[in-house]
FITOR-538879 format. One record per atom (N, C-alpha, C): residue in one letter; x, y, z. Coordinates in steps of 0.05 Angstrom, whole numbers, padded with zeros to 5 digits, always signed. Example, Ala and Ser with C-alpha at 12.3 -4.5 7.8 and 13.67 -1.06 7.14 Angstrom:
a+00264-00114+00156a+00246-00090+00156a+00264-00066+00156s+00257-00045+00142s+00273-00021+00143s+00258+00001+00157
This chain:
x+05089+02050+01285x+05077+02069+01304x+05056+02086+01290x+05056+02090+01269x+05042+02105+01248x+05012+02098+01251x+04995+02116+01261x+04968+02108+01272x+04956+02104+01293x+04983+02104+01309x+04970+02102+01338x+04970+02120+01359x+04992+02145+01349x+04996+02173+01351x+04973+02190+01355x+04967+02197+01384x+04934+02215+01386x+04948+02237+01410x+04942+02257+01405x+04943+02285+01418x+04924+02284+01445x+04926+02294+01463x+04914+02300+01482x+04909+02330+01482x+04881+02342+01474x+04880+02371+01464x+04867+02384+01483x+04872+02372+01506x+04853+02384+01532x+04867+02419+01541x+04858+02436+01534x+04871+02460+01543x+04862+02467+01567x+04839+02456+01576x+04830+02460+01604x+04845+02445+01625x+04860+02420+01618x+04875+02414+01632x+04905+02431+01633x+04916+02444+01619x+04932+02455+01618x+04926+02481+01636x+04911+02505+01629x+04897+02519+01656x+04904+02514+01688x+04890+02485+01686x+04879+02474+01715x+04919+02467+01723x+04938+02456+01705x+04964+02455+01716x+04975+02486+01727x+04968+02501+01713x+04986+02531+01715x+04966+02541+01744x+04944+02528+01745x+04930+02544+01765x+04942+02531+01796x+04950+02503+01780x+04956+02481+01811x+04976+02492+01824x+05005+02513+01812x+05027+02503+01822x+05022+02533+01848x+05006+02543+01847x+04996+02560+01871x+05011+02585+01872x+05019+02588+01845x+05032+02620+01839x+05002+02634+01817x+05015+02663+01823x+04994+02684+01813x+05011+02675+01786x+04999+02679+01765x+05000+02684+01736x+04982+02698+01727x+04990+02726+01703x+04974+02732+01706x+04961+02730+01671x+04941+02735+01666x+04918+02729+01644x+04933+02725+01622x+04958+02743+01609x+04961+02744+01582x+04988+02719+01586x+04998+02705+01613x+05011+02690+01603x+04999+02660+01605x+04982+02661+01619x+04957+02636+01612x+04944+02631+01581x+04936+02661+01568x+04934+02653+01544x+04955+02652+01529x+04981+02654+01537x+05008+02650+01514x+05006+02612+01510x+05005+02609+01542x+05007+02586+01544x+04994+02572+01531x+04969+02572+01537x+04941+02567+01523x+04949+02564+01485x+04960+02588+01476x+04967+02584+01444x+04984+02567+01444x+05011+02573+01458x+05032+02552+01449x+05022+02528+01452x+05009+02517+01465x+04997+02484+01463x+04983+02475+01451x+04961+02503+01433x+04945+02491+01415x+04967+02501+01388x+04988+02514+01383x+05010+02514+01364x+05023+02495+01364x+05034+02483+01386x+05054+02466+01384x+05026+02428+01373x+04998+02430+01385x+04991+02410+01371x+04985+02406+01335x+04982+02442+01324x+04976+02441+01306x+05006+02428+01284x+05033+02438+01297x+05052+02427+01292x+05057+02408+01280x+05047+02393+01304x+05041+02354+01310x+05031+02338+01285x+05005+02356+01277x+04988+02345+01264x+04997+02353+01240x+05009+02374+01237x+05023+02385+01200x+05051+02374+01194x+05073+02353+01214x+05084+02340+01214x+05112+02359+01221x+05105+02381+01226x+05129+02396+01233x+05148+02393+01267x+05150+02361+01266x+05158+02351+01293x+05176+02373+01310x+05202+02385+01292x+05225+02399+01309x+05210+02417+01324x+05188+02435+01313x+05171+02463+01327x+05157+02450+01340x+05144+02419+01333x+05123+02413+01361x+05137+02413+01393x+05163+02400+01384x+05181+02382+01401x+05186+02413+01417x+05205+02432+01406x+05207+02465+01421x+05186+02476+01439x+05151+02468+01421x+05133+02485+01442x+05130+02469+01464x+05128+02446+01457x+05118+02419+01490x+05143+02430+01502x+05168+02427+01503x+05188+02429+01512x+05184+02463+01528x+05181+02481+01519x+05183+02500+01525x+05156+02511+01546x+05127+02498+01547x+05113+02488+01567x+05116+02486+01587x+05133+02453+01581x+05138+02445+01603x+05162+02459+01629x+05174+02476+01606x+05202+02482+01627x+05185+02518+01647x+05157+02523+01623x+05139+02549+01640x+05129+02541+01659x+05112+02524+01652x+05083+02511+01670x+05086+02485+01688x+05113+02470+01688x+05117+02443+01697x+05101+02420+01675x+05100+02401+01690x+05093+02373+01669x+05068+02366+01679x+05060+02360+01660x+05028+02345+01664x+05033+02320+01650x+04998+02303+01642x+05004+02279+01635x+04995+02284+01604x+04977+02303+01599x+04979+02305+01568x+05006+02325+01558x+05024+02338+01570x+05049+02353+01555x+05064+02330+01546x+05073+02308+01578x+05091+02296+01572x+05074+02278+01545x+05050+02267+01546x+05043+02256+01529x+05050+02267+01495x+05042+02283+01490x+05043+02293+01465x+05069+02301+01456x+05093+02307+01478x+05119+02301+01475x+05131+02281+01460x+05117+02256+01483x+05125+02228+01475x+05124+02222+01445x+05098+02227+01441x+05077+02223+01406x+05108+02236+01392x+05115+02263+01394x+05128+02278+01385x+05165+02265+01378x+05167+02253+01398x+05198+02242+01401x+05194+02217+01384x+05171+02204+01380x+05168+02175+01375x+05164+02174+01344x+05153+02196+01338x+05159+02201+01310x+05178+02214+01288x+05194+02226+01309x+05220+02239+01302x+05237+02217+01303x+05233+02191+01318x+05257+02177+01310x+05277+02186+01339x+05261+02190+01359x+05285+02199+01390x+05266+02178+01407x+05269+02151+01399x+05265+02140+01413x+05268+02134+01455x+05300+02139+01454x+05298+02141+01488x+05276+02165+01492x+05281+02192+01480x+05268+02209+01496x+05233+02206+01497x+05225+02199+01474x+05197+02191+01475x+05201+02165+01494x+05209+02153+01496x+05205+02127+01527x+05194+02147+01553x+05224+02164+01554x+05217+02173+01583x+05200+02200+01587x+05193+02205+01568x+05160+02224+01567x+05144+02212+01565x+05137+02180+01554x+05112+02164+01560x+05127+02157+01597x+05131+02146+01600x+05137+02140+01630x+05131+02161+01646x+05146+02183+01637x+05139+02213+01658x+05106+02211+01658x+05089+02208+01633x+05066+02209+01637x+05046+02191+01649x+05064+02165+01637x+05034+02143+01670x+05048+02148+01694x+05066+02160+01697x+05075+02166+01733x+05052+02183+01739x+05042+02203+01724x+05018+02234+01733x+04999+02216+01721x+04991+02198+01708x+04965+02187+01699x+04964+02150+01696x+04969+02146+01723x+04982+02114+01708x+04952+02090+01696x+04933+02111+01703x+04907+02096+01686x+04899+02084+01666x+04915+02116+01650x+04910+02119+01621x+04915+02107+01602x+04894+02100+01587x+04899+02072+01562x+04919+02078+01538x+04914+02101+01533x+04916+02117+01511x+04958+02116+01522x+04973+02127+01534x+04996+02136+01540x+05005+02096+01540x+05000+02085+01566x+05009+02050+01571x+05007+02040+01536x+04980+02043+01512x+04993+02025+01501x+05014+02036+01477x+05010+02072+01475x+05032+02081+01453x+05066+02061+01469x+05061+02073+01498x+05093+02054+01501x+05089+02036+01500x+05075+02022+01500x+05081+01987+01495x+05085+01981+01470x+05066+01992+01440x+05077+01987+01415x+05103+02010+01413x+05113+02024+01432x+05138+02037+01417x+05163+02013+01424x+05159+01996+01450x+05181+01992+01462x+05171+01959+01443x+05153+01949+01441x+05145+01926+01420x+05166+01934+01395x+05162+01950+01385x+05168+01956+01362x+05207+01954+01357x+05212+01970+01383x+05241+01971+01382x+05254+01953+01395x+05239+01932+01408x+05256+01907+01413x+05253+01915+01443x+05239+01931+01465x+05249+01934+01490x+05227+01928+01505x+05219+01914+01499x+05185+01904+01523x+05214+01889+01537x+05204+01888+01571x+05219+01874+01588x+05214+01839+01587x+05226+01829+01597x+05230+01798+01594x+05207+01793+01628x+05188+01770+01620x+05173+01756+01641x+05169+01775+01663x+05151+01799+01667x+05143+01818+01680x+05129+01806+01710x+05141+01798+01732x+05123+01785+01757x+05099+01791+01754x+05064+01785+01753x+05051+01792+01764x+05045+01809+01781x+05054+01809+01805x+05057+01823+01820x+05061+01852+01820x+05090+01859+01789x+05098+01872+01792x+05075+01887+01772x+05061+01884+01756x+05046+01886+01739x+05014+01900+01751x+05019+01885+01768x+04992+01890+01793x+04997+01915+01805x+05026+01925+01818x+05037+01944+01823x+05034+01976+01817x+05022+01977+01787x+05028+01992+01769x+05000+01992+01761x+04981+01986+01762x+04952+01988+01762x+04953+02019+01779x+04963+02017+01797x+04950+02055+01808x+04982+02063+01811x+04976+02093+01807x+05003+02105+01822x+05007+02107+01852x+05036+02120+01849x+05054+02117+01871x+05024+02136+01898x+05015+02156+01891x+04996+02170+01906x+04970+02154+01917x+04959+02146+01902x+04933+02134+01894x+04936+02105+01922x+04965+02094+01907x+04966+02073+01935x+04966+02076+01962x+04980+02112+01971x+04979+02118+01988x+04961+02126+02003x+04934+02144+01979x+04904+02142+02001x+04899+02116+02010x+04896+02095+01985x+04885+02066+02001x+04897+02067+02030x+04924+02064+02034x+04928+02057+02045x+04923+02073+02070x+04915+02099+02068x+04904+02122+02087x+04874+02109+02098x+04859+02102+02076x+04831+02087+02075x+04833+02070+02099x+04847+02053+02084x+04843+02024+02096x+04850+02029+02132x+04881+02040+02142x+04880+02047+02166x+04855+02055+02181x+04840+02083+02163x+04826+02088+02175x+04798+02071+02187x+04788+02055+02169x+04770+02037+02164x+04777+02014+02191x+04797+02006+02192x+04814+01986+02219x+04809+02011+02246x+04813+02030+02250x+04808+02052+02268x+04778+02045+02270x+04766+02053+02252x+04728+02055+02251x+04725+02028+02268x+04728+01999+02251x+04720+01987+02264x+04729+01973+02296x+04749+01980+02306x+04754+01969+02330x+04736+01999+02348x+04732+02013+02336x+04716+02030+02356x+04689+02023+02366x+04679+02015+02325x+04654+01998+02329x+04659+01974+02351x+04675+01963+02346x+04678+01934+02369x+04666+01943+02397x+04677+01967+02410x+04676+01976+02429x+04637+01995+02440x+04637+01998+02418x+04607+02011+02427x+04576+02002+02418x+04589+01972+02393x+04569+01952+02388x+04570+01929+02388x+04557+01912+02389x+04560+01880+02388x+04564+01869+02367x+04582+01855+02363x+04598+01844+02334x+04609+01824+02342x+04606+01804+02323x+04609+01767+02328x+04635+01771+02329x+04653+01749+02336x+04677+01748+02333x+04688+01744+02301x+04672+01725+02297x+04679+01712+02274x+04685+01747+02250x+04655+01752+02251x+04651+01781+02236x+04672+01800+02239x+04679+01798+02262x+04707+01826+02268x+04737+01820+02260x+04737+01786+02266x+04760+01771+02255x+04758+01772+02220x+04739+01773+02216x+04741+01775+02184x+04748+01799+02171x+04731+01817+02181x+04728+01848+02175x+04768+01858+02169x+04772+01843+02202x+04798+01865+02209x+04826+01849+02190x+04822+01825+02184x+04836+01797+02159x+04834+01818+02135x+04812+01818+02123x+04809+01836+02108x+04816+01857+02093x+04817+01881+02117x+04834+01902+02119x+04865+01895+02117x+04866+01881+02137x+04901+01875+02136x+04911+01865+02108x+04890+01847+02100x+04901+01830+02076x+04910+01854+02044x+04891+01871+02053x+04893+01901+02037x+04911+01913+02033x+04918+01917+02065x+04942+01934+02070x+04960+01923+02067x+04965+01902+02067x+04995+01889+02064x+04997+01889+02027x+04973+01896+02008x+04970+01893+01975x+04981+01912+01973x+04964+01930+01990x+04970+01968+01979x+05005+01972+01984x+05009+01958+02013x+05043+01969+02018x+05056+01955+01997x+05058+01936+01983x+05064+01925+01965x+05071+01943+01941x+05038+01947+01940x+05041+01961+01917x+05059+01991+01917x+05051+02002+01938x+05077+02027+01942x+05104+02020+01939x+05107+02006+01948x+05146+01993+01947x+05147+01992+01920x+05128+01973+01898x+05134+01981+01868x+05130+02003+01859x+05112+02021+01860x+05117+02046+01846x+05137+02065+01865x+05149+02062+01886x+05169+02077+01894x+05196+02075+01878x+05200+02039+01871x+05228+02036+01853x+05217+02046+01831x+05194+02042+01812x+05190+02046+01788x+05191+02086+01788x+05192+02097+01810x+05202+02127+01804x+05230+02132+01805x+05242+02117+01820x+05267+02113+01825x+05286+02107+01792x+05267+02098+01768x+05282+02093+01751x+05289+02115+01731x+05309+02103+01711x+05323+02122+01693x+05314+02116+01665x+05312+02127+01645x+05316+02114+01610x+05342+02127+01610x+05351+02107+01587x+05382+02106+01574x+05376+02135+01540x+05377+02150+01540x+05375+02162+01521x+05393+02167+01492x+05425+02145+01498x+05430+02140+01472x+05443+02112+01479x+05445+02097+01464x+05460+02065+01465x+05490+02064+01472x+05490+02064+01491x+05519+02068+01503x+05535+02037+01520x+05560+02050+01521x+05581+02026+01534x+05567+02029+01566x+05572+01998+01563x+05569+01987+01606x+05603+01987+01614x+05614+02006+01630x+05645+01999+01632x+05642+01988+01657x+05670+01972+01659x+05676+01956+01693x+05675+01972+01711x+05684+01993+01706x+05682+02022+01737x+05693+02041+01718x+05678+02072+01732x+05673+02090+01730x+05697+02109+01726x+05716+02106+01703x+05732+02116+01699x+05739+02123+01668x+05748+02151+01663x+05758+02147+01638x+05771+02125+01620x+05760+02117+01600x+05780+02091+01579x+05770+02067+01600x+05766+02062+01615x+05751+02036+01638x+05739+02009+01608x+05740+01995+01612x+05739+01971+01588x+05713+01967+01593x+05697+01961+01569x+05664+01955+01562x+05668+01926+01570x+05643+01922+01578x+05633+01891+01584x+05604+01894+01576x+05599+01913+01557x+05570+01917+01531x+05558+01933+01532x+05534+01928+01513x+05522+01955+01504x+05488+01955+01517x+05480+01982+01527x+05457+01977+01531x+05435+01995+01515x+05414+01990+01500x+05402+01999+01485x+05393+02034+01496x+05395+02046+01475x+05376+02069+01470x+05340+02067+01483x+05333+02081+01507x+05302+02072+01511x+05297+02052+01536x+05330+02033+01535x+05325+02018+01562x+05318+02029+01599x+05301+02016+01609x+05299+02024+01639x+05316+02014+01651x+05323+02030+01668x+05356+02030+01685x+05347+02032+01708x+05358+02020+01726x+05357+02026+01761x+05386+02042+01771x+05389+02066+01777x+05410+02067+01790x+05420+02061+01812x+05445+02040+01818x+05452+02041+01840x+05459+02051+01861x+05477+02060+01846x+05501+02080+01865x+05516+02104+01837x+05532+02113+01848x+05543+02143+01832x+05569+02145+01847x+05586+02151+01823x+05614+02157+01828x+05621+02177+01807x+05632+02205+01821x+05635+02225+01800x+05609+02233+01776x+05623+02232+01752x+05607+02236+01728x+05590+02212+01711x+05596+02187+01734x+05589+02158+01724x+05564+02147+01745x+05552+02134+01735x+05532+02118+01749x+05539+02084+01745x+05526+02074+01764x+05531+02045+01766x+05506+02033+01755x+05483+02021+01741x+05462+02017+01739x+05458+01986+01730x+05433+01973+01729x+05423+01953+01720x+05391+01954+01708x+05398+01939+01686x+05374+01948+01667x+05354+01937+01688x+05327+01935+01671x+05294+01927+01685x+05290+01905+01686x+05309+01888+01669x+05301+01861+01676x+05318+01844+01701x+05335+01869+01712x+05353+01857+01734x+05380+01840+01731x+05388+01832+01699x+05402+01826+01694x+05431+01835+01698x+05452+01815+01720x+05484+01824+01713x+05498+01814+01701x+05489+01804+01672x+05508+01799+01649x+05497+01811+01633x+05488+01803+01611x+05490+01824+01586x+05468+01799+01567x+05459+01819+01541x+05451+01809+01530x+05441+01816+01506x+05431+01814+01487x+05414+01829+01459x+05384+01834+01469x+05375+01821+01490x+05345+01813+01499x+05336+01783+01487x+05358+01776+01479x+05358+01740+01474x+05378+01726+01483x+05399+01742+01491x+05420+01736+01513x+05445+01724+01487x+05441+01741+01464x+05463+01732+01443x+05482+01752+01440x+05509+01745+01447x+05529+01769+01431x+05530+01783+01411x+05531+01814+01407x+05535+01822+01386x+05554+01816+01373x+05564+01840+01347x+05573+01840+01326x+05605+01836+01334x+05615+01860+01358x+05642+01864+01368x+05642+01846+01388x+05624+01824+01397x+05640+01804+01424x+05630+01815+01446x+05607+01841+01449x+05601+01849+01467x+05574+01835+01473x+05554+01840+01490x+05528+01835+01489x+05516+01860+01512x+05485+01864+01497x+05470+01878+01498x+05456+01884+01532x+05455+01898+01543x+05437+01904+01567x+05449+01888+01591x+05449+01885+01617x+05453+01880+01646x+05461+01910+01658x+05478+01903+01664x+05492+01925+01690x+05524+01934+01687x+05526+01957+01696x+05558+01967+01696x+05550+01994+01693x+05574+02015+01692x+05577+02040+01699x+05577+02051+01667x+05554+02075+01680x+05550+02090+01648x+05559+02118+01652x+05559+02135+01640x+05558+02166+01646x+05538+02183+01648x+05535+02194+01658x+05507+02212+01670x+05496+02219+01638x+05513+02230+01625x+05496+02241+01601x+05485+02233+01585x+05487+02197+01593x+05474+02177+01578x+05443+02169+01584x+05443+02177+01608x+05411+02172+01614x+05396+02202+01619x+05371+02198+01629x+05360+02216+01644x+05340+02205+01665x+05342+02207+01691x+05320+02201+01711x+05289+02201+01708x+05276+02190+01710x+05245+02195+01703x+05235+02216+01729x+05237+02214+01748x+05232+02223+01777x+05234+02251+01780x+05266+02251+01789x+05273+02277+01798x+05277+02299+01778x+05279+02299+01754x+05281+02316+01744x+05242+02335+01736x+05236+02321+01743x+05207+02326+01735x+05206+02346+01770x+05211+02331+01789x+05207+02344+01813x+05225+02378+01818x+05252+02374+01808x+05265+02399+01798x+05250+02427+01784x+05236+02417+01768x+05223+02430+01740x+05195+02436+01757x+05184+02419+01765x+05156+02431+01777x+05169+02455+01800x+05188+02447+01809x+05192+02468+01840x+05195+02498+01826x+05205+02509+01803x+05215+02526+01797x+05192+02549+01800
């Protein structure tokens, strides 16, 4: 990972977050803010990870999340060796920026690196994740509107059949990409990282017997929830288990599918971000 680590030193974007969440703040805690971000990057860069990791952290819990905090978090966790948590601060961040080259490929060489790129990614689903969960939803604001425009045109100008049959194919053929594409970034908010390598038990009970282990950093879907336990299945959809080559470990167990974890083993990418901005 060593080299591919880059700061996002935009303090104007930081500003423009504290200005978004539509509360008065007033001058001297905009510039606290303002320091702690350019402290916590100088941190970054003098290798003093624990104090970077406290000021991003402490940001984020003032100002809410953006896509350069969670970013420079990420950088922050990924060099400390906290692998899950740097996962789900790069993820928190292409959810607010899913463009960005810079955030997509640090997680791809972190999860390269640690063995957790997902197995045969659909197309589709791949296609999905080209815009965010928002972004799909203007199109799809667009495109309605555009199908509105033109059957009005139908009505007040002369337009071939063929031309209007195409036009309105078109649109539809769009809209049916874009709804697509929303349904994927709706589950992909819906998911969790595993933040330490923990047992999959049969059900959600104290002492409950392992049927394996799922990595530190892995993406989780939660199912369902019972008590202090969750039910989940990793990203590749798998309900058996595996190393990510589908070989048993050391104890007879195998690595990643599905089964019931404990809450304090993961953290949601989603809602907790939505919690933290409301405050």
């Amino acid at each position: 990972m060593k080299g591919i680590l880059k700061l996002k030193i935009s303090v104007t974007a930081l500003v423009l977050l504290v200005m978004s969440c539509g509360l008065f703040v007033p001058c001297s805690a905009q510039e606290n803010s303002n320091q702690d971000f350019l402290e916590a990057n100088k941190a970054y860069e003098a290798g003093d990870l624990a104090k970077a990791i406290q000021l991003y952290e402490a940001l984020i819990a003032r100002a809410g999340f953006s896509a350069s905090l969670c970013y420079n978090l990420a950088n922050s966790y990924a060099r400390n060796g906290q692998t899950g948590k740097a996962v789900l601060e790069y993820e928190r961040a292409l959810r607010l920026a899913p463009g960005d080259v810079d955030i997509r490929h640090n997680l791809e060489m972190l999860r390269k690196d640690k063995g957790l790129l997902p197995e045969d990614v659909p197309l589709v689903h791949q296609a999905g994740t080209l815009l965010g969960l928002n972004q799909w939803a203007v199109l799809v604001a667009i495109l309605l509107a555009a199908l509105a425009l033109l059957h009005l045109a139908t009505w007040h100008f002369t337009l071939s059949t063929r031309l209007s049959y195409s036009l309105t194919g078109a649109c539809l053929l769009l809209l049916g990409i874009s709804s697509v594409g929303i349904a994927i970034q709706y589950q992909k908010w819906q998911e969790a990282v595993i933040l330490a390598k923990t047992s999959l038990l049969i059900s959600p009970f104290d002492g409950a017997a392992s049927t394996g282990l799922i990595e530190e950093g892995r993406l989780v879907r939660i199912i369902k929830r019972h008590d202090n336990y969750a039910l989940i299945k990793d990203e590749n959809g798998r309900s058996g288990s595996g190393d990510g080559q589908g070989r048993p470990n050391s104890v007879g167990a195998r690595e990643g599918g599905s089964g019931w974890i404990p809450d304090t083993s993961f953290e949601p990418i989603a809602m907790t971000m939505a919690a933290k901005n409301s405050r």
